[in-house]
ROGU-278637 format. One line per field, with one value per residue (C-alpha): residue in three letters; x, y, z negated; chain; residue number from 1. Coordinates in steps of 0.25 Angstrom, whole numbers. Each point is the difference from the previous one (the first is absolute). Last residue first. Example, Ala and Ser with C-alpha at 12.3 -4.5 7.8 and 13.67 -1.06 7.14 Angstrom:
2
resn	ser_ala
px	55_-6
py	-4_-14
pz	-29_-2
chain	A_A
resi	2_1
//
This chain:
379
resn	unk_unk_unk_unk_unk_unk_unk_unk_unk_unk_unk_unk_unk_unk_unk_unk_unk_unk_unk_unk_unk_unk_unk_unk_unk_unk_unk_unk_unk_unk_unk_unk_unk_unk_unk_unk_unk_unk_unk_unk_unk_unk_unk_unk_unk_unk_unk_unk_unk_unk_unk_unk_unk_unk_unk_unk_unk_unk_unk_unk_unk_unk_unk_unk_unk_unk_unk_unk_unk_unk_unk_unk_unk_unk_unk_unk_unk_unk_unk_unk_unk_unk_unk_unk_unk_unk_unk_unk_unk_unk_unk_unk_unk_unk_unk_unk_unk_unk_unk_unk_unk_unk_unk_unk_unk_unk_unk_unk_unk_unk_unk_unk_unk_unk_unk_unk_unk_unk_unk_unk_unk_unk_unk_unk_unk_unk_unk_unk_unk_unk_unk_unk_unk_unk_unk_unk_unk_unk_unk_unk_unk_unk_unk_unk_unk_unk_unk_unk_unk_unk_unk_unk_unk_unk_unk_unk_unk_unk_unk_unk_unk_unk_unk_unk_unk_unk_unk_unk_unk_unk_unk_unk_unk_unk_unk_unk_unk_unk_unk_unk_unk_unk_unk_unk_unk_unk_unk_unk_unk_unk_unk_unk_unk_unk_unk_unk_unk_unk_unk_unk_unk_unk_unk_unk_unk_unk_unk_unk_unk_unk_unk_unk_unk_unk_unk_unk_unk_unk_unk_unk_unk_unk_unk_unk_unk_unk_unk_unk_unk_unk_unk_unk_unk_unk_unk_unk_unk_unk_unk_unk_unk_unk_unk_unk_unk_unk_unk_unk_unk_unk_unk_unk_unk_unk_unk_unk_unk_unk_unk_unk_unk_unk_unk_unk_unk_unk_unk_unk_unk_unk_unk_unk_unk_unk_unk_unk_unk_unk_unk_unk_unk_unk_unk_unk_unk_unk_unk_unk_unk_unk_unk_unk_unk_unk_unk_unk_unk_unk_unk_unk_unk_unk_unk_unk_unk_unk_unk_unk_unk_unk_unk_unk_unk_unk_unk_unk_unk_unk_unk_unk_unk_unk_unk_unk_unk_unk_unk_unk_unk_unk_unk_unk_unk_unk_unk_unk_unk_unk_unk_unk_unk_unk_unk_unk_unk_unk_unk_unk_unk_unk_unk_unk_unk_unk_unk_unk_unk_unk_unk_unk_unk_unk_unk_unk_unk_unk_unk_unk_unk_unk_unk_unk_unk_unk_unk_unk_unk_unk_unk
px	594_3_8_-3_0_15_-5_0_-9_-11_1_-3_-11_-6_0_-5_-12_-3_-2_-10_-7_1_-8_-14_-1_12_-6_-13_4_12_-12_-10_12_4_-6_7_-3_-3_-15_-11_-10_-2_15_9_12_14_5_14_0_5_-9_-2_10_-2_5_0_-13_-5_-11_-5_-4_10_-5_-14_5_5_14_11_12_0_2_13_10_-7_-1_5_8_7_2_8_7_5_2_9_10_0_7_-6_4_3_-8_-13_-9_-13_-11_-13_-10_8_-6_10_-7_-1_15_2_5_4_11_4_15_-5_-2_-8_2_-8_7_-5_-2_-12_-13_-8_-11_9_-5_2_14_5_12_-9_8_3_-7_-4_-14_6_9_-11_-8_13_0_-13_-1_14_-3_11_-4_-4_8_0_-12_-8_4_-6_-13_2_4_-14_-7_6_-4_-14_-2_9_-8_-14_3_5_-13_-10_10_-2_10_0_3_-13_3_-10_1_7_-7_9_9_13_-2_-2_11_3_5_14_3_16_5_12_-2_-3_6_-9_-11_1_-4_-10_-6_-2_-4_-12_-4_1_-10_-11_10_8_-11_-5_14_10_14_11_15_7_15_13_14_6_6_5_-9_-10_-1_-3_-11_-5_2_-8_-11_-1_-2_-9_-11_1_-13_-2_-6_11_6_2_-11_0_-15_-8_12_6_-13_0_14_2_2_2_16_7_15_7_16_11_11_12_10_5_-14_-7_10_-1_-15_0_10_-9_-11_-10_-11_-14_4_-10_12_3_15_6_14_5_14_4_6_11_12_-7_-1_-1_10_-5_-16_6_4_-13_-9_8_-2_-15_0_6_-12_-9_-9_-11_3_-6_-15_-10_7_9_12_3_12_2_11_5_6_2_-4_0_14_-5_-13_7_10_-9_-10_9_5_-13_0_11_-4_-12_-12_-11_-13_-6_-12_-16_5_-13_-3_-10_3_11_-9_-7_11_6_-13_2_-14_-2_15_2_16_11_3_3_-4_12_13_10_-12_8_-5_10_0_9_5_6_-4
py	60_6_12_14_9_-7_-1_-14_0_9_-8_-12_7_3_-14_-6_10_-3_-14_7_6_-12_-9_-2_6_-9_-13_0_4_-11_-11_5_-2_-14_-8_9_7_-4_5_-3_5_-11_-2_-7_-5_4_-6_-6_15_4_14_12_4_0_14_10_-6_6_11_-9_5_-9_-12_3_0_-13_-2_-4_2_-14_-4_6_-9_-12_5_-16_5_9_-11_-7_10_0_-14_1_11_-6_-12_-14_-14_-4_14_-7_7_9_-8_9_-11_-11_4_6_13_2_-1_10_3_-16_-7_-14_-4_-13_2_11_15_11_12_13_14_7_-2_13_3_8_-7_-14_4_2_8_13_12_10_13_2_-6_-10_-5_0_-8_-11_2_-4_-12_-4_-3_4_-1_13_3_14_4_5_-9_-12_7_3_-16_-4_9_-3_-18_4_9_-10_-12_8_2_-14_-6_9_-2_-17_-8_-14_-10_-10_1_6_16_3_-9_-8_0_1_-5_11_12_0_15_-1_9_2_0_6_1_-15_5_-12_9_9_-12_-7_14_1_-13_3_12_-6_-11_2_4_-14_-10_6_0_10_-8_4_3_2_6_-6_4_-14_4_-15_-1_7_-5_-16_8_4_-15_-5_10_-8_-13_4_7_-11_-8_-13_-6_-9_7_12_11_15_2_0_-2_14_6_-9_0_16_8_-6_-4_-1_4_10_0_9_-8_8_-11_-6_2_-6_-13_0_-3_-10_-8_4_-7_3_-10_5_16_4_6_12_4_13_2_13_2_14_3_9_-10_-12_-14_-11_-9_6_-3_-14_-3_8_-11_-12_3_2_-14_-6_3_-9_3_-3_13_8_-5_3_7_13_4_16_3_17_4_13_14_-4_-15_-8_-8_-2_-6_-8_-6_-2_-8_-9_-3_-5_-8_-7_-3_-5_4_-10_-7_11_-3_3_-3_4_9_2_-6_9_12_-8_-5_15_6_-8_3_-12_-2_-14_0_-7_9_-6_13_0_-3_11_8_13_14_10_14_10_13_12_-7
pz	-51_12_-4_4_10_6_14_-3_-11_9_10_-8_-9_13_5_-13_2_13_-4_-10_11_8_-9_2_15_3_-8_7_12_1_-6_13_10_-7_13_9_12_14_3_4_-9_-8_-2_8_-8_-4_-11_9_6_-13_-4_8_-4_-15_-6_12_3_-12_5_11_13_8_-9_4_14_-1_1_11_-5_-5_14_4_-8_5_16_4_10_-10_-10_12_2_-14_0_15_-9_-12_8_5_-1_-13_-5_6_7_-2_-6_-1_9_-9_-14_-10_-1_-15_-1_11_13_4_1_3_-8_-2_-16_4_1_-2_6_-5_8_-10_2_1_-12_-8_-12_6_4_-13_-1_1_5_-10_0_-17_3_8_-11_-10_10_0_-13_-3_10_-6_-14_-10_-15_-8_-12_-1_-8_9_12_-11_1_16_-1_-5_7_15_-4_-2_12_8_-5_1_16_3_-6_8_11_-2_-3_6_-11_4_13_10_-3_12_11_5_11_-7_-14_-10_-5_-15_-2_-7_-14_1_-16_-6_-14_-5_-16_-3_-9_10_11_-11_1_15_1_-10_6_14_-2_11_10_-2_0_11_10_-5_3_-10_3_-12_1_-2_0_-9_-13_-3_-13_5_14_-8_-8_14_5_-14_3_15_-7_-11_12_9_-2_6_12_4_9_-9_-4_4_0_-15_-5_2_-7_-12_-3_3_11_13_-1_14_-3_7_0_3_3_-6_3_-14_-4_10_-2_-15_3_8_-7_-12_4_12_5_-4_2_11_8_9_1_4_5_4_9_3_12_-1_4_7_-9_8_-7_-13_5_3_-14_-5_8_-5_-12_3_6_-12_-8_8_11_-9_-7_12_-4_12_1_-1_0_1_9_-1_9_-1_8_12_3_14_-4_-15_7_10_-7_-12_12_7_-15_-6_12_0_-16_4_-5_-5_8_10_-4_5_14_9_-8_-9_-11_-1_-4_-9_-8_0_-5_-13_-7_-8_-5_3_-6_6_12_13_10_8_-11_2_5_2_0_7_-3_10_-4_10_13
chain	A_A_A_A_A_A_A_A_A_A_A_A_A_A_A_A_A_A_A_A_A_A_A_A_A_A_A_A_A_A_A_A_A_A_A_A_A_A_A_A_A_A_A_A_A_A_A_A_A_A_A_A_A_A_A_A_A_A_A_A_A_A_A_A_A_A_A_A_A_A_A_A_A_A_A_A_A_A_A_A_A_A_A_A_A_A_A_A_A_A_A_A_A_A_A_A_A_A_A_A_A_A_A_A_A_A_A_A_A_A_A_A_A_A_A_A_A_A_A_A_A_A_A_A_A_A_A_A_A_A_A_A_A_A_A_A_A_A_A_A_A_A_A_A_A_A_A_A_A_A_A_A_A_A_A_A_A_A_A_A_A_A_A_A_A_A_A_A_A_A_A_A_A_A_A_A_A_A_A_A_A_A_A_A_A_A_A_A_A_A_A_A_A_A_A_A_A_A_A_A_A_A_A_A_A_A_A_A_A_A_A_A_A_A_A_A_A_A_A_A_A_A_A_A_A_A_A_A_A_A_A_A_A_A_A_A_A_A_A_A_A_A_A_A_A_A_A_A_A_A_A_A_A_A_A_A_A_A_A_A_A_A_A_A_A_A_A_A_A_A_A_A_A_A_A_A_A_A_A_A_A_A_A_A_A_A_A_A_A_A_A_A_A_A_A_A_A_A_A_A_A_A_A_A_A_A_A_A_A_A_A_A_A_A_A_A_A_A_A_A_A_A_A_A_A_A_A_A_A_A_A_A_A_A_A_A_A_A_A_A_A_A_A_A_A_A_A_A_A_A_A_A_A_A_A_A_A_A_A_A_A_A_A_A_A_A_A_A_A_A_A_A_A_A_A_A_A_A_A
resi	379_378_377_376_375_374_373_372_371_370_369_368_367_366_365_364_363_362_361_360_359_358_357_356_355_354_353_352_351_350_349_348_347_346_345_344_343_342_341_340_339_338_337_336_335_334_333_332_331_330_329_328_327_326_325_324_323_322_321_320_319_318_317_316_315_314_313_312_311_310_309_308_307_306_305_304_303_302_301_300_299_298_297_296_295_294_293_292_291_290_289_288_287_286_285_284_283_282_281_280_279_278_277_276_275_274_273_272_271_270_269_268_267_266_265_264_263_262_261_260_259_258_257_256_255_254_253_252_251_250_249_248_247_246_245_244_243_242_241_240_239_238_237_236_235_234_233_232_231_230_229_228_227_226_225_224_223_222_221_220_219_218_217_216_215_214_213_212_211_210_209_208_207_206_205_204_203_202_201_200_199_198_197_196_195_194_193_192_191_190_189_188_187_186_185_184_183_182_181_180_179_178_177_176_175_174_173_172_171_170_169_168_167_166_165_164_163_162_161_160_159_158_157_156_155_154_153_152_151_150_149_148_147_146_145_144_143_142_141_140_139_138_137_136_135_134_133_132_131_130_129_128_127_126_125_124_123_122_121_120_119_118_117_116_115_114_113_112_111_110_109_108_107_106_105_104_103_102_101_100_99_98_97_96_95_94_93_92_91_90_89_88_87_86_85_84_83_82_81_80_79_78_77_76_75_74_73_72_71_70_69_68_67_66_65_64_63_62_61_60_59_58_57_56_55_54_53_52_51_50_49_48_47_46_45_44_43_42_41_40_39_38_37_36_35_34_33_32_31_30_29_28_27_26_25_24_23_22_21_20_19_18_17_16_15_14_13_12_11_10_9_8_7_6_5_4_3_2_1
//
């Protein structure tokens, strides 16, 4: 295994926020345990022994949540002593950390700093937008608190990067977020698709986002940044890169555009795995790392045909001209249609943006290629 990526769930799904669309609390409340209370110490390092053991080339470890700061600060000090202990010749150690921003202070964030934590923050746009769902547990709009913490990773020089939820409030208002992000020097952003309840119709919820929606934010967010690609000062957003990187033959890091889940490890606060964070439900649980090896996970993964599902498309996906750009979609959105088939809820929003804006993606590309084979300069 050349690089291994771990999700940890320092705290299970605890999270001290009510954001509306929390996939994770649904998930786990479907199980027969929805938490696994907090990660102990023993087994935090059962499972970076392992890992750095199992690793090649890296080790990515992203905490997640629920709300990973609930685990308390010292917990992640802890987690970089036993990483040294660990530490392998050659293997390089990554550390991510997934945070909605309510319960940081300058401790936290002179901490990040000090060891390269590359951060993302949830922040949905602007206060209107981020309100309308990601509220705390006593009902109450976020938005302040979570623009103090980026202020706070300022200060400190914090790696961070701005992870946003498109749900209906969103994708209705990207022109608006998008400005207040230039405006905020918010350049490194990751746009989200807000996925519904498991076991519901799609559109049920009062966020849901709809293709029709989904399709006119990307067209509307890809003109905004081919304007600011124009002039030179485009933000980064990762659907477009990760297209633009396709485009120039480099394989897509995100496994949602290439349509096949990647080898992942979520793991809970137990130490219980399972093949993905949007699969933490018992049927897909492979082992648990206090117990088990890489080795009995990946068997068990096998057994469970996760990896080989996706690859199963419809045929109208198999005929489709843009395929090599979306997969086939992530399997999590995909439903039967009306003509009986598995495909994506967001199929129609990927036609539409792809036939919209491809040639101009194409573009960016060319200029690219041409910059680096030394034609002409970029900007």
């Amino acid at each position: 295994m050349r690089e291994l990526t771990l999700l940890l769930k320092p705290a299970s799904g605890q999270c001290n926020a009510r954001c509306a669309y929390c996939f994770y609390q649904d998930v786990t409340q479907k199980r027969n345990q929805a938490s696994c209370g907090m990660m102990t110490v023993e087994t935090l390092e059962i499972i970076l022994r392992k890992a750095l053991r199992q690793a090649e080339k890296g080790c990515t470890i992203i905490y997640q949540g629920g709300e990973p700061s609930l685990r308390g600060l010292s917990f992640y000090q802890k987690t970089v002593e036993l990483q040294k202990q660990h530490y392998r010749s050659g293997v390089f150690i990554r550390n991510v950390f997934q945070t909605n921003g309510l319960a940081l202070d300058s401790r936290w964030a002179e901490f990040f700093a000090e060891h390269h934590f590359l951060v993302g923050v949830s922040l949905d746009g602007i206060r209107k937008t981020h309100d309308a769902c990601r509220v705390d547990a006593n009902g109450r709009g976020t938005f302040h608190q979570v623009m103090d913490t980026i202020s706070l990773f300022r200060k400190y020089q914090v790696d961070f990067n701005i992870l946003t939820v498109v749900n209906r409030e969103t994708s209705t208002n990207i022109r608006r977020i998008y400005e207040f992000y230039q405006k905020n020097r918010l350049l490194y952003q990751q746009y989200i698709p807000c996925l519904s309840p498991f076991e519901k119709e799609w559109d049920a919820e009062r966020y849901s986002l709809s293709a029709e929606a989904y399709g006119s934010f990307l067209n509307q967010l890809f003109d905004l940044w081919f304007e600011d690609w124009k002039q030179g000062r485009q933000p980064y957003i990762r659907f477009f890169e990760n297209l633009i990187g396709r485009l120039l033959g480099v394989p897509m890091e995100s496994c949602d555009q290439n349509g096949v889940c990647g080898i992942q490890y979520a793991v809970e606060a137990d130490g219980t795995v399972y093949p993905c964070d949007f699969y933490t439900l018992d049927s897909y649980r492979l082992g648990n790392l206090t117990e088990d090896e890489f080795s009995d996970l990946d068997s068990a993964r096998e057994n469970l045909n996760f990896l080989q599902r996706p690859r199963v498309l419809a045929e109208s996906c198999r005929r489709c001209e843009y395929l090599r750009f979306c997969g086939g979609g992530c399997r999590r959105t995909r439903v039967m249609s009306e003509q009986g088939e598995l495909r994506s809820v967001f199929c129609e929003a990927y036609r539409s943006f792809f036939k919209r804006c491809l040639p101009r993606l194409q573009a960016v590309a060319q200029t690219i290629r041409m910059s680096e084979a030394g034609r002409y300069p970029i900007r």
